[in-house]
C-alpha positions as CSV (number, residue, x, y, z in Angstrom):
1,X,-34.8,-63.5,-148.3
2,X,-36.7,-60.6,-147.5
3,X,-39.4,-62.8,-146.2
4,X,-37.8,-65.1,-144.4
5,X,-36.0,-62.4,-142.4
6,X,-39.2,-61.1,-141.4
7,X,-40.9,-64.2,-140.4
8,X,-37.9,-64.8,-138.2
9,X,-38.6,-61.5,-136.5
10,X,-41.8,-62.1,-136.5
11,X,-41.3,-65.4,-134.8
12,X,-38.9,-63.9,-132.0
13,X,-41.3,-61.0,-131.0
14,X,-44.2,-63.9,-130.3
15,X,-41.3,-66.0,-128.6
16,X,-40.7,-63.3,-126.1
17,X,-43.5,-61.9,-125.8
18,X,-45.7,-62.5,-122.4
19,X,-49.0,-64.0,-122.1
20,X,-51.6,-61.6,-122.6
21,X,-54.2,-63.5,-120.3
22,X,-54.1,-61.3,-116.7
23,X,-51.0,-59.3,-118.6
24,X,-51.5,-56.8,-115.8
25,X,-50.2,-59.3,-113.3
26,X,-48.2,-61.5,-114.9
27,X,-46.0,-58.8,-117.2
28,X,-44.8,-57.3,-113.8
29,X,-43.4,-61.0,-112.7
30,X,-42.1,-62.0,-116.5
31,X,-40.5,-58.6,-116.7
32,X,-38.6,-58.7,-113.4
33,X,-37.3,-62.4,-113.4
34,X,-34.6,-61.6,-115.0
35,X,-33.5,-59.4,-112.0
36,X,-34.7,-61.8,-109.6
37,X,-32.0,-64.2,-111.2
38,X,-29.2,-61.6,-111.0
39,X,-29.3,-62.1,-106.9
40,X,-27.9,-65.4,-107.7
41,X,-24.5,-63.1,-108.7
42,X,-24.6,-61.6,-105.3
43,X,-22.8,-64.2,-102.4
44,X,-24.6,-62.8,-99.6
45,X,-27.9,-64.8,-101.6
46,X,-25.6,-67.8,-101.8
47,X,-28.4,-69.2,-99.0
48,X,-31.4,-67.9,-101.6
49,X,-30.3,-69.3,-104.8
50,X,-32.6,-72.3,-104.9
51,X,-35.2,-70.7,-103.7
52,X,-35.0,-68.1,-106.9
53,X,-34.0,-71.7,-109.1
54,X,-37.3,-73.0,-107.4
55,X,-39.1,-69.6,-108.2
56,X,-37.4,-69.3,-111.8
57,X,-38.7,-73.0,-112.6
58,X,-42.4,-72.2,-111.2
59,X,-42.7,-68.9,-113.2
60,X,-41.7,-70.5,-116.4
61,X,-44.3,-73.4,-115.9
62,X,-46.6,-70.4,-115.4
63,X,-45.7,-68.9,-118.3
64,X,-46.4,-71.7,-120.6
65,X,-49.9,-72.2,-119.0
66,X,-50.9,-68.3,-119.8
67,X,-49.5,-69.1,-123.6
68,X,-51.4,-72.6,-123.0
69,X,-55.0,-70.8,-122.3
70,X,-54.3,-67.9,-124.9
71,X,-53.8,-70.7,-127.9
72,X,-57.4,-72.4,-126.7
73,X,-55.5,-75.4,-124.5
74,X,-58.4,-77.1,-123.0
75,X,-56.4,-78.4,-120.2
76,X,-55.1,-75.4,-118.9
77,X,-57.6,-73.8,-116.4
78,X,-57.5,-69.8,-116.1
79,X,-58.3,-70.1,-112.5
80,X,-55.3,-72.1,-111.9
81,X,-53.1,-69.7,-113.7
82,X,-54.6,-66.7,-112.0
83,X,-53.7,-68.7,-108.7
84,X,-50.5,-69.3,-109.5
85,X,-49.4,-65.6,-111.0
86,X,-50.9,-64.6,-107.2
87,X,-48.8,-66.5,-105.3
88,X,-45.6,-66.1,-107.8
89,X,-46.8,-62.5,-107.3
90,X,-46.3,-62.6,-103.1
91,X,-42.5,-64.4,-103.5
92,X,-41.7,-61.5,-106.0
93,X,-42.7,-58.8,-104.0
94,X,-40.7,-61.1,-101.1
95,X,-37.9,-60.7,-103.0
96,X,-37.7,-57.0,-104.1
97,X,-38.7,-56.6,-100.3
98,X,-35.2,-58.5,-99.3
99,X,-33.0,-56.4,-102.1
100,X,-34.5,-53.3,-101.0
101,X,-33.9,-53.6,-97.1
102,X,-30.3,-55.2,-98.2
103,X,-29.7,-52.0,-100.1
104,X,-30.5,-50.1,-97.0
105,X,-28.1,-51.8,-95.0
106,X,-24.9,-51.9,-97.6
107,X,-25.4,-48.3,-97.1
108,X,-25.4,-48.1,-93.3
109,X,-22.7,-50.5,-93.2
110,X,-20.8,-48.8,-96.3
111,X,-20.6,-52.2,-98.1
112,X,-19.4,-51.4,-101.5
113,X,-19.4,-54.2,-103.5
114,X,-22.7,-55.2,-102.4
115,X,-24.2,-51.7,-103.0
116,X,-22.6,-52.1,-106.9
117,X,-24.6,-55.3,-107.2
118,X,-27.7,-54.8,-105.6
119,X,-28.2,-51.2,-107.7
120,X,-27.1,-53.2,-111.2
121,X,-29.3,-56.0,-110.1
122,X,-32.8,-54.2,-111.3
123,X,-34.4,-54.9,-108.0
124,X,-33.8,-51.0,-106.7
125,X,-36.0,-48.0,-107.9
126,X,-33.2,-46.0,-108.9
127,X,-35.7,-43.1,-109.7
128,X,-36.3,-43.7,-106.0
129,X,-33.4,-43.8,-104.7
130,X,-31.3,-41.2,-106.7
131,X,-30.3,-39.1,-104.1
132,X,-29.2,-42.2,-102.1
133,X,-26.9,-43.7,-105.4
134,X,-25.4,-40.3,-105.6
135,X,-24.5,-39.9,-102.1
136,X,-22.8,-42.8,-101.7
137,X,-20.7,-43.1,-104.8
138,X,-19.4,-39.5,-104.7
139,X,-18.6,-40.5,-101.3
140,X,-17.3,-44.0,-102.3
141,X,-16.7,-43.0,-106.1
142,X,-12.7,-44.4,-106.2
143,X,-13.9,-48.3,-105.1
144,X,-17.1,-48.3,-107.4
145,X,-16.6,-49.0,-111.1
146,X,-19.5,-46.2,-113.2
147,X,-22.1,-49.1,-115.0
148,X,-24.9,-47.8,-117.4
149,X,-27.1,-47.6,-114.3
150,X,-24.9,-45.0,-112.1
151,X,-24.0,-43.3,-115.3
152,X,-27.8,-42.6,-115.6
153,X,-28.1,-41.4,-112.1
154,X,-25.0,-39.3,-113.0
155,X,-26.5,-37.8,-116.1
156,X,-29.5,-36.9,-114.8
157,X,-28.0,-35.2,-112.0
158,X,-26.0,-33.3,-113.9
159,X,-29.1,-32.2,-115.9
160,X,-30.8,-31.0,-113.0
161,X,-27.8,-29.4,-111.7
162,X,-27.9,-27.3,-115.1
163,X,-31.8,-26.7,-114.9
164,X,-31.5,-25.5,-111.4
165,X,-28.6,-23.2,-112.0
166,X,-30.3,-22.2,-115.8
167,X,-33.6,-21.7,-113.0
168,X,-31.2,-19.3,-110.8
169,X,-30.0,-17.1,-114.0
170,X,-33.7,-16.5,-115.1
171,X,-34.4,-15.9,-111.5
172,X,-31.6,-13.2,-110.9
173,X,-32.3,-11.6,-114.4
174,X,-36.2,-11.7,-112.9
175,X,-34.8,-10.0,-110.2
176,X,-32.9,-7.2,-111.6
177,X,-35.8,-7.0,-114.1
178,X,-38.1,-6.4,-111.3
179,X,-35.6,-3.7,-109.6
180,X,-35.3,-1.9,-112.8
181,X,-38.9,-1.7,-113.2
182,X,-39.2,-0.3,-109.6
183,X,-36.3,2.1,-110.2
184,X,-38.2,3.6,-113.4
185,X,-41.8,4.2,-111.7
186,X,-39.8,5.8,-108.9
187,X,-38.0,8.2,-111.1
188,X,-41.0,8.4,-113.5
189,X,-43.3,9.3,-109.9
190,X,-40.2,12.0,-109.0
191,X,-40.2,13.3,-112.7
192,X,-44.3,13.5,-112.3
193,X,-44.0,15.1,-109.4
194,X,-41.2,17.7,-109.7
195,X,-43.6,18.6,-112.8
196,X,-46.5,19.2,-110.9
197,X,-44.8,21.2,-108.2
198,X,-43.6,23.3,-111.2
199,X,-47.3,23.8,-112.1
200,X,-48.3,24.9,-109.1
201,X,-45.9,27.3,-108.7
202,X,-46.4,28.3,-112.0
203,X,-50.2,28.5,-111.3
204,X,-49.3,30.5,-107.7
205,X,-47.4,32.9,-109.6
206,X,-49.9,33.6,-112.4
207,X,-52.8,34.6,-109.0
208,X,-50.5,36.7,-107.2
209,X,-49.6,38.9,-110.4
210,X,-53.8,38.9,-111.2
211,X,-54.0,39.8,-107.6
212,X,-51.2,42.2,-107.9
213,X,-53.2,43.3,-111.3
214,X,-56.7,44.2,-109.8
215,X,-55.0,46.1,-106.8
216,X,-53.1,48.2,-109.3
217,X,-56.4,48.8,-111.1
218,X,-58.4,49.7,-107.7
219,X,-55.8,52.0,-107.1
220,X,-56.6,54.3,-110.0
221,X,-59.6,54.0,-110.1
């Protein structure tokens, strides 16, 4: 049984796994198709969607040529696959390109519902873009519904809002650290000096009764 489950995991991590032929290329278009297909949820793409079906097909076709050449396939050339995982690569970075500059504009025009989908379609650097997500859904946070991908920007933002005010406690304790410091050389320099005035005086003293001494001694003599 034992064996069985494991050659069934086995079995699923080859299935999903990408073609490791050009991996540097092709894992960036196998890994992102997936988002490239959630535009199709999105009606304003409703002009787009067989152009992603078209672009889903072709990469898929692709991706069994890669496996093709890395089991020995005779018939399946590496330049035609390199070929093909370039121009794949130009319609993939066509269509981030069009989420992106849609993105922008669902901001400007304070579209809501195409903000939600575009930043849970996968096509957005949220790490990019952080500042932006947070913006707009404090500002639009009643009419947005929090998905695992706003609750992220959310988290993190409340980490670094607890770094940066943990950053201003060590800073002020810095601070009255530094005063204190200042504040003890100042009343150890007074302390230094008020002791060395005594000495002097004390010194000034002690010549005037020598001097006082020797004129008492000239005298009878």
């Amino acid at each position: 049984m034992l064996k069985l489950l494991l050659l069934f995991l086995f079995s699923t991590l080859l299935f999903s796994a990408n073609p490791i032929v050009y991996s540097a290329l092709g894992d960036v278009l196998y890994n992102n198709v997936q988002s490239i297909k959630n535009l199709k949820s999105i009606p304003s793409y409703a002009p787009m969607y067989a152009n992603i079906d078209a672009y889903v097909k072709k990469l898929e076709a692709t991706k069994k040529m890669g496996f093709a050449i890395e089991n020995g396939d005779e018939h399946a050339d590496k330049k035609v696959y390199l070929q093909a995982l370039r121009t794949l690569s130009k319609k993939n970075d066509a269509f981030v390109r069009s989420a992106n500059t849609s993105f922008q504009q669902a901001l400007e025009n304070e579209d809501t519902p195409l903000f939600a989908q575009l930043v849970n379609s996968g096509l957005i650097d949220v790490k990019k873009h952080a500042n932006e997500i947070l913006q707009y859904y404090y500002a639009h946070e009643e009419d947005i519904n929090i998905t695992d991908v706003i609750e992220n920007c959310l988290s993190q933002d409340k980490k670094h809002a607890m770094r940066s005010k943990k950053s201003q406690k060590y800073l002020a304790w810095k601070k009255r650290k530094e005063k204190e410091k200042i504040r003890r050389i100042r009343e150890q320099d007074l302390y230094d000096q008020k002791k060395l005035e005594k000495k002097l005086d004390a010194e000034v003293r002690r010549k005037k009764l020598e001097i006082q001494k020797e004129k008492q001694k000239e005298l009878f003599n």
